[in-house]
TINUVEX-820460 format. One record per residue (C-alpha): x, y, z; residue number from 1. Coordinates in pm, 1 decimal. Layout:
% TINUVEX-820460
guza c1:X; c2:Y; c3:Z; k:NUM
...
//
This chain:
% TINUVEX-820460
guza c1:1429.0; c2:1105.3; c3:1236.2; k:1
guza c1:1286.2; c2:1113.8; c3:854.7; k:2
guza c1:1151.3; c2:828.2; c3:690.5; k:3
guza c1:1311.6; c2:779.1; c3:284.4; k:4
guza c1:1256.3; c2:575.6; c3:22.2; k:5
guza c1:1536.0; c2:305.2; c3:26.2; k:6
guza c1:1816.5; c2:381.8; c3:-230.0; k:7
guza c1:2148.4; c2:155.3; c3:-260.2; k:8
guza c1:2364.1; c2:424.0; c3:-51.6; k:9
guza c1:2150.7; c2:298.1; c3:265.9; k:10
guza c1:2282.9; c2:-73.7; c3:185.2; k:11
guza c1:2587.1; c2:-85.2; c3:450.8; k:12
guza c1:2330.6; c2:68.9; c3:705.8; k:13
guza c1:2041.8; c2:-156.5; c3:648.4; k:14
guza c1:2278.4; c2:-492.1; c3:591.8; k:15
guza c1:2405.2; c2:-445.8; c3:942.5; k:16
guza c1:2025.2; c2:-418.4; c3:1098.6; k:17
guza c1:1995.6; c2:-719.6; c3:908.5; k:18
guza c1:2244.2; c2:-916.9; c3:1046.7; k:19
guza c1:2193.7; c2:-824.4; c3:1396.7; k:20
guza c1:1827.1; c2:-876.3; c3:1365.7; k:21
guza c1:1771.4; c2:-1219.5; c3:1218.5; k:22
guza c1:1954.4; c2:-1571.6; c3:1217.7; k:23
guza c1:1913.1; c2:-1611.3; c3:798.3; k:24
guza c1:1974.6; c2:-1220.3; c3:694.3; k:25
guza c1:1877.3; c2:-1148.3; c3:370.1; k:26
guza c1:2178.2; c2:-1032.2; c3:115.0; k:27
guza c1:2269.9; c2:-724.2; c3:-57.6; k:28
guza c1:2145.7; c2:-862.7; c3:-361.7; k:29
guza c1:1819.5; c2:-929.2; c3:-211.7; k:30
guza c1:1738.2; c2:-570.6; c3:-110.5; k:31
guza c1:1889.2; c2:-434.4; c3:-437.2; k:32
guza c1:1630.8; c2:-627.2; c3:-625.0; k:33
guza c1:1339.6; c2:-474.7; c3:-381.0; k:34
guza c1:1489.4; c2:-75.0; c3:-453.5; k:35
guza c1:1442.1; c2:-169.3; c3:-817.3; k:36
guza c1:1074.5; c2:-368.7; c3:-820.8; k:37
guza c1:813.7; c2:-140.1; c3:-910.8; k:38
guza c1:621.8; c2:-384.0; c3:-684.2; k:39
guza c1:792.4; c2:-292.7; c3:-358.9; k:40
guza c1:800.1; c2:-41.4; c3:-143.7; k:41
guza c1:1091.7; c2:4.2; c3:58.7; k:42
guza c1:1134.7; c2:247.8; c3:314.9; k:43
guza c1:1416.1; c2:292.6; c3:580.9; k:44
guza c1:1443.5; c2:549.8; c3:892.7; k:45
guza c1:1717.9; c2:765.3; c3:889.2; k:46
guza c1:1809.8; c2:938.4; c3:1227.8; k:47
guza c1:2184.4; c2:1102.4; c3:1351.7; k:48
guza c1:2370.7; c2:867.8; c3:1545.2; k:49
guza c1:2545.5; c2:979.2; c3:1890.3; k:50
guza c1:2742.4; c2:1302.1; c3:1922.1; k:51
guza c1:2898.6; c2:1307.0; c3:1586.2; k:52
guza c1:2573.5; c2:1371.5; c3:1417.9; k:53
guza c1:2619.3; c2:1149.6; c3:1135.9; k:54
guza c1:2298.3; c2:1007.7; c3:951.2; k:55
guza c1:2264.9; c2:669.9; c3:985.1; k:56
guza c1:1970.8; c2:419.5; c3:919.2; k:57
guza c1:1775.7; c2:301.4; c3:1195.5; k:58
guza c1:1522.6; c2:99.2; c3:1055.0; k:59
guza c1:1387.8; c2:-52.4; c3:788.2; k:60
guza c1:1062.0; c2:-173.6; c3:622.7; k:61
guza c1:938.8; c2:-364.6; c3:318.9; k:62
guza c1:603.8; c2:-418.0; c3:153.6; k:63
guza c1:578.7; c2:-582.6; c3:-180.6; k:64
guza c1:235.4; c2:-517.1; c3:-356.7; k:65
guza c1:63.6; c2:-797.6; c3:-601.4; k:66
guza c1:-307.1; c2:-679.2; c3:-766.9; k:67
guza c1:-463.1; c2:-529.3; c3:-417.0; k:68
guza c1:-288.3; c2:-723.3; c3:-204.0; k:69
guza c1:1.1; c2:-628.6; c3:30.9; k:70
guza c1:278.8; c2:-795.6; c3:210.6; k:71
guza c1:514.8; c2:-689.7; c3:441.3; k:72
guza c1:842.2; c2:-912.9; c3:351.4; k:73
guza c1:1116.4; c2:-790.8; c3:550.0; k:74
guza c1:1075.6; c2:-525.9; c3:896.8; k:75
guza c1:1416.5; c2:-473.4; c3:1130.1; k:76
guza c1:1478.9; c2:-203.5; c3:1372.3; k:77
guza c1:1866.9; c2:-150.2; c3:1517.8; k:78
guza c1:1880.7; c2:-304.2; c3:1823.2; k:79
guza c1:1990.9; c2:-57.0; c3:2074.9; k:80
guza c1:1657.8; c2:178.2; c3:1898.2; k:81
guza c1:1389.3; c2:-86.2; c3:1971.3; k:82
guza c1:1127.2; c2:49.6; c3:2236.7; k:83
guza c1:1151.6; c2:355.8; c3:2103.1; k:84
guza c1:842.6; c2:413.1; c3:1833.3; k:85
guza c1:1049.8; c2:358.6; c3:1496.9; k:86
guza c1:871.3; c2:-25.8; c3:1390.5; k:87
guza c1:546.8; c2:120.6; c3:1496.4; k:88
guza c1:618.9; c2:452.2; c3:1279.4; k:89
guza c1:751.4; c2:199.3; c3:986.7; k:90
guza c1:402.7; c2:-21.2; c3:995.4; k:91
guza c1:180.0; c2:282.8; c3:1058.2; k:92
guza c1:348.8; c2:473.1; c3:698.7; k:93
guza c1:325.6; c2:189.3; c3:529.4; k:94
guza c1:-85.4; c2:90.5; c3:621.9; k:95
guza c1:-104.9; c2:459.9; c3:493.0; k:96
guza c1:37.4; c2:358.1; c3:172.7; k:97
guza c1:-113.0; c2:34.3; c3:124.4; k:98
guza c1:-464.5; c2:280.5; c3:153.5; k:99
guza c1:-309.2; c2:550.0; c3:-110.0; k:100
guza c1:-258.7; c2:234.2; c3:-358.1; k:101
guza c1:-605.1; c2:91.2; c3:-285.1; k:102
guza c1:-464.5; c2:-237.6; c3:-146.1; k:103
guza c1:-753.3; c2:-481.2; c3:20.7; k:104
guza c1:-500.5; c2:-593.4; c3:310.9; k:105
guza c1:-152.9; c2:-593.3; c3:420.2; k:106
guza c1:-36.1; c2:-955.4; c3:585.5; k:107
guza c1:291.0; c2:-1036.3; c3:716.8; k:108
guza c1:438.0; c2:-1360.3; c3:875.7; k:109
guza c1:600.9; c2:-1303.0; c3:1213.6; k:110
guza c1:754.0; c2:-1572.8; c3:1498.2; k:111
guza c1:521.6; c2:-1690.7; c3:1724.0; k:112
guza c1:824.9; c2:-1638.5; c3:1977.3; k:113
guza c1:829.3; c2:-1268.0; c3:1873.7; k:114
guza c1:579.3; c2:-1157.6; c3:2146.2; k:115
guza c1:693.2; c2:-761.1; c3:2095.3; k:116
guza c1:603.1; c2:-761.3; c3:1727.4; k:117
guza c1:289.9; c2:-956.4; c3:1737.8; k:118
guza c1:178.6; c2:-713.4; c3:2040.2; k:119
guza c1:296.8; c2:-413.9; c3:1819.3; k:120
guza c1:68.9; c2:-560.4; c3:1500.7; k:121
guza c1:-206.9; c2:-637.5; c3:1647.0; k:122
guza c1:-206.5; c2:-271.8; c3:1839.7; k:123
guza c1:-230.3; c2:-165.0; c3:1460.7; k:124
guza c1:-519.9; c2:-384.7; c3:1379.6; k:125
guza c1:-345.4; c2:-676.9; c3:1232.3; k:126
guza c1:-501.6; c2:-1013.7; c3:1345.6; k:127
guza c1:-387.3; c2:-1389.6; c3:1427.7; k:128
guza c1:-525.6; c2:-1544.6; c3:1075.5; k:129
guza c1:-341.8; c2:-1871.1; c3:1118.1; k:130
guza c1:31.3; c2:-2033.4; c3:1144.8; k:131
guza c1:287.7; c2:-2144.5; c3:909.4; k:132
guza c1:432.2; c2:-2461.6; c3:1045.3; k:133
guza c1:766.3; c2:-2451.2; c3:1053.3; k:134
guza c1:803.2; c2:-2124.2; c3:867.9; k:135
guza c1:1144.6; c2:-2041.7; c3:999.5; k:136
guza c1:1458.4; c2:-2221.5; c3:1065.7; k:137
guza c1:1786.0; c2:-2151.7; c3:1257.8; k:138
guza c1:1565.8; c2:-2202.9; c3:1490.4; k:139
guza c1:1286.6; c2:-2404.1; c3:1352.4; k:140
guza c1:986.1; c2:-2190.3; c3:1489.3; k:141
guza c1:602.0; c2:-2177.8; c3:1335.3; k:142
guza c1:499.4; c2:-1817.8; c3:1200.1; k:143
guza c1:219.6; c2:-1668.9; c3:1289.5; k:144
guza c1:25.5; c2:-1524.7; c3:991.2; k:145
guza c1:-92.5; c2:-1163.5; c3:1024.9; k:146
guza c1:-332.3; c2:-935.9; c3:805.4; k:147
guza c1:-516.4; c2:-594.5; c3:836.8; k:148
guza c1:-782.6; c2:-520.5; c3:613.2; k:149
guza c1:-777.7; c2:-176.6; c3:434.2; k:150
guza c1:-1080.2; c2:-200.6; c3:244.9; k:151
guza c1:-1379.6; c2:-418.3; c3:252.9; k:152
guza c1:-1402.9; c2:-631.1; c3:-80.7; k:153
guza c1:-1770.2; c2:-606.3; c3:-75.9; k:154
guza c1:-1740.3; c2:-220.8; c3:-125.2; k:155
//
């Protein structure tokens, strides 16, 4: 496996994590516009897939950067590769960006259904700051409201 910045050949790739992943997938358009904001930070796991060795992405991850704050918009992981150490690999490389760029926090909205993810987040530090009532639709579901702080303020 080896972790890339995202570039517009990974599209087909990444668009089908997307759709399997969530109920509201974002569009081509959508992730074109994070390769090209010098605000984001895009990143997607490449691995080979099966026997015929072919590259293929595995994962994806997303952090969009405002002053010293950071945000992690958009995370997905192919299915059948969950379990396996890639999200955890995605979240760790990007806390050790968000400390290169001398960010104060990263935060991230998650399901409160999404028991794996939380319990992957807050093994990395993040805590529960607070819900977002009715954050998501298709279903409706609450988010939870995550954040790890890189750097103390006060410093």
């Amino acid at each position: 496996m080896i972790l890339l910045r995202m570039k517009q050949r990974y599209l087909p790739d990444i668009l089908h994590i997307e759709k399997l992943s969530f109920s509201i997938p974002w569009s081509e358009k959508s992730f074109k516009q994070e390769i090209f904001n010098p605000g984001s930070h895009p990143y997607v796991v490449m691995g080979e897939s099966g026997k015929s060795k072919i590259r293929i992405a595995l994962g994806y991850i997303i952090l969009n950067t405002v002053l010293d704050e950071g945000y992690i918009v958009n995370l997905a992981v192919l299915p059948q590769m969950r379990h396996k150490g890639i999200g955890k690999s995605l979240v760790t490389y990007i806390l050790e960006q968000a400390k290169k760029l001398n960010l104060s926090f990263v935060s991230l909205e998650v399901r409160t259904s999404n028991k794996p993810a939380i319990n992957l987040y807050e093994s990395l530090g993040f805590e529960c700051l607070g819900t977002r009532k009715d954050y998501y639709s298709n279903p409706k579901e609450d988010a939870v409201i995550m954040t790890k702080i890189i750097k103390d303020v006060q410093q």
